[in-house]
C-alpha positions as CSV (number, residue, x, y, z in Angstrom):
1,X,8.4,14.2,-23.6
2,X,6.9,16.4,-21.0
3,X,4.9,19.1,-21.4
4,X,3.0,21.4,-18.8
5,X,0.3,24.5,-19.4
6,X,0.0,26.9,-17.0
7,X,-2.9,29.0,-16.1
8,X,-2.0,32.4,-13.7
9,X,0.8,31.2,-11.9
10,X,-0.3,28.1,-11.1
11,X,0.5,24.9,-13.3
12,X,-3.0,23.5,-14.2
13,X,-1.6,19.8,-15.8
14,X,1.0,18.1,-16.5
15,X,1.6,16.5,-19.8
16,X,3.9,12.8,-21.0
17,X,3.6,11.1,-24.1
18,X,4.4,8.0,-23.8
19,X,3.9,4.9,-25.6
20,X,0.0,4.5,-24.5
21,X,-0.6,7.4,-26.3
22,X,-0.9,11.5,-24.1
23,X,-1.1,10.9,-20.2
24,X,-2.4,14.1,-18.6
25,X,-2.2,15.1,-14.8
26,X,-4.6,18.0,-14.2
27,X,-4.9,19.7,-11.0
28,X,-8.9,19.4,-10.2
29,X,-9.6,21.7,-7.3
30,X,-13.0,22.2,-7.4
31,X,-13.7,18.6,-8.0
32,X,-16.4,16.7,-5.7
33,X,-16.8,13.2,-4.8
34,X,-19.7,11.3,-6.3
35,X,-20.7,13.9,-7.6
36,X,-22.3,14.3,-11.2
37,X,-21.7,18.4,-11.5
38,X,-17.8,18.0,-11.6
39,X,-16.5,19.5,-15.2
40,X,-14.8,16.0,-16.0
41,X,-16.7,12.9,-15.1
42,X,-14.0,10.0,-14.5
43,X,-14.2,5.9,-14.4
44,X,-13.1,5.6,-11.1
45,X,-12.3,8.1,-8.3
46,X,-9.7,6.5,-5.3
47,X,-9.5,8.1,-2.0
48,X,-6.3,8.0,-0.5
49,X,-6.5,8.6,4.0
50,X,-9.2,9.5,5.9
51,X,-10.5,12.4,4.1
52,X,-9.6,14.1,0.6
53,X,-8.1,17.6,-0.1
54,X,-6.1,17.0,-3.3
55,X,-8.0,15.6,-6.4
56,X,-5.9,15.2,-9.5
57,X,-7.4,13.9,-12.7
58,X,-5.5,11.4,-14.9
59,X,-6.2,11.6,-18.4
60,X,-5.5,9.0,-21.4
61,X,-5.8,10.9,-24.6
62,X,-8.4,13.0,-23.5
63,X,-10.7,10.5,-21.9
64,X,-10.8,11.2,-18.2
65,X,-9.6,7.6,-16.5
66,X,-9.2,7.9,-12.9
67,X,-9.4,10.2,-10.2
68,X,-7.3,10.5,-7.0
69,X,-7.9,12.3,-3.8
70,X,-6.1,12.4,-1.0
71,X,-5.8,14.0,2.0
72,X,-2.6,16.4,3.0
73,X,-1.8,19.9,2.3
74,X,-2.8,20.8,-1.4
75,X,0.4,20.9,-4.1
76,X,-1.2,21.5,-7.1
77,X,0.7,20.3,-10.5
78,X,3.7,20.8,-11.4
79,X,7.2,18.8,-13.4
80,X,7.6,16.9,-10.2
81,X,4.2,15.7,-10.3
82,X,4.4,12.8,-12.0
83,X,6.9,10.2,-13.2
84,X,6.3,7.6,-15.8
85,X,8.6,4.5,-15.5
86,X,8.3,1.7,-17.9
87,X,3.9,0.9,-17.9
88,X,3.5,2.7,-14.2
89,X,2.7,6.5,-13.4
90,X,3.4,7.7,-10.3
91,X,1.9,10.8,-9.2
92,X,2.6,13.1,-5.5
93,X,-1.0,13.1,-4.4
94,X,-1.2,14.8,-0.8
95,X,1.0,13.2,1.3
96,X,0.9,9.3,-1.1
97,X,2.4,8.5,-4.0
98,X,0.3,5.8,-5.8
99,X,1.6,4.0,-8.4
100,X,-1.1,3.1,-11.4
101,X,-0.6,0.5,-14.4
102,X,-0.8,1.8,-17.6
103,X,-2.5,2.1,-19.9
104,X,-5.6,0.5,-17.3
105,X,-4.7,3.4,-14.9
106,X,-5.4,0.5,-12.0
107,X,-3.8,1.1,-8.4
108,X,-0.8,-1.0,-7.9
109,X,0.0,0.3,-4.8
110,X,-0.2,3.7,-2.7
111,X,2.5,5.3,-0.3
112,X,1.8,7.5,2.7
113,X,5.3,9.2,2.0
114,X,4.7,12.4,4.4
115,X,2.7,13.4,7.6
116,X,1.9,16.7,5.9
117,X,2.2,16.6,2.2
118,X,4.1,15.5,-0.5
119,X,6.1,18.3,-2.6
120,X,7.4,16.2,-5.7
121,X,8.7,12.9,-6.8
122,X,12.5,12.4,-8.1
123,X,14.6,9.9,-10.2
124,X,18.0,9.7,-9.7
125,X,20.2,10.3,-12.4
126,X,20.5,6.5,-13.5
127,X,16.5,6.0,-13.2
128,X,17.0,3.5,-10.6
129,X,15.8,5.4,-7.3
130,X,12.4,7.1,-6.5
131,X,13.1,9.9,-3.7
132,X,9.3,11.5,-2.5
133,X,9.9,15.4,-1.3
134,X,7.8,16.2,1.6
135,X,7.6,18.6,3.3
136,X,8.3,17.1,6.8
137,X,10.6,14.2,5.3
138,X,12.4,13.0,2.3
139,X,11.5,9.4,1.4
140,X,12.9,6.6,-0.7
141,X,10.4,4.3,-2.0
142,X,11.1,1.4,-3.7
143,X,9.4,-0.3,-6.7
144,X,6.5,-2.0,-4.7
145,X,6.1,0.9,-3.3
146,X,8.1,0.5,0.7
147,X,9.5,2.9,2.5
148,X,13.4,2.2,1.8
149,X,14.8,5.3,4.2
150,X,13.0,8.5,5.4
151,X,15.1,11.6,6.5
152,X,14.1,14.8,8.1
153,X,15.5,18.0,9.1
154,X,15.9,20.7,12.0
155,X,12.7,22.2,9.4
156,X,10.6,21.8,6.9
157,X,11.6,20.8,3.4
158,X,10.4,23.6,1.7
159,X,13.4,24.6,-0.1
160,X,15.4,23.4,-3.5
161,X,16.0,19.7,-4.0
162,X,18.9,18.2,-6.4
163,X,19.8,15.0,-7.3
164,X,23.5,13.8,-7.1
165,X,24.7,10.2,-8.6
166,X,24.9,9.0,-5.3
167,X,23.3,11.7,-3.0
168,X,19.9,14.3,-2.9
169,X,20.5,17.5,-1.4
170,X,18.0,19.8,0.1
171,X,17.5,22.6,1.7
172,X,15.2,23.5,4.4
173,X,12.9,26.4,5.4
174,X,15.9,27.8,6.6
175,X,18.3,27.7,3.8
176,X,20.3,24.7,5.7
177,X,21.8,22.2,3.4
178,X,20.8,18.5,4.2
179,X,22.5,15.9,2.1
180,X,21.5,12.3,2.2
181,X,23.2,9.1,0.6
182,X,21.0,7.2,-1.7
């Protein structure tokens, strides 16, 4: 089950129940390393590139576990956010996708899947492949976390995404149609 809350327009988190209880993603903008005036204070904070401009929050039910910044153009939350699969979340963070063990909420890998930024994370219809929208590239990433295919345009990918049983289809800046085997 997935739930989300908005605040304005903007999605503020993103909520799954799953079977280690409410996993919340929440967008923390104003968030500061190291620092002990943030509004949440988590176990661990993980820093993903050279510098950080995205900081989403993972909560457990209700108990801030681990934060993770990274650097790329900010995409705040939304239902492509985050995907649970089996006892792993993986969250679009920047321009990575990391991949944490539940219910520890430890790194198992991270993904630079996007020079610029990445949009959303997909499943395929049958669960069984991971396609990372960027904005520069669409990525395929496989369970450990490599770079199976990456596929760009004439633009940027800042259009609608689908997901075909054996294709993803996306459209560019543009409006051009890009479709892409899986």
């Amino acid at each position: 089950c997935i739930a989300s809350r908005k605040v304005g327009n903007a999605m503020s988190e993103l909520s799954i129940i799953s079977r280690f209880g409410e996993i919340r993603v929440v967008d923390e903008p104003t968030y500061t390393l190291r620092s002990t005036d943030n509004a949440r204070t988590y176990a661990r904070e993980i820093v993903l590139g050279d510098y950080a401009a995205n900081f989403h929050g993972v909560l457990r039910d209700g108990s801030p576990r681990i934060l993770v910044a990274a650097v790329g153009v900010a995409t705040g939350i939304h239902a492509n956010s985050a995907i649970l699969r089996d006892n792993r979340l993986l969250l679009a963070a920047g321009n990575h996708v990391p991949c944490l063990s539940l219910p520890s909420a430890e790194l198992q890998w991270a993904t630079n899947v996007d020079f610029a930024t990445c949009f959303g994370i997909h499943l395929s219809s049958d669960e069984q492949v991971l396609i990372c929208h960027g904005e520069l590239s669409l990525s395929r990433v496989d369970e450990n976390g490599a770079i199976v295919w990456q596929r760009s345009g004439r633009d940027i990918f800042t259009g609608r995404l689908g997901m075909g049983p054996t294709s993803v289809i996306v459209h560019d800046f543009y409006d051009e149609l890009y479709e892409f085997d899986l």
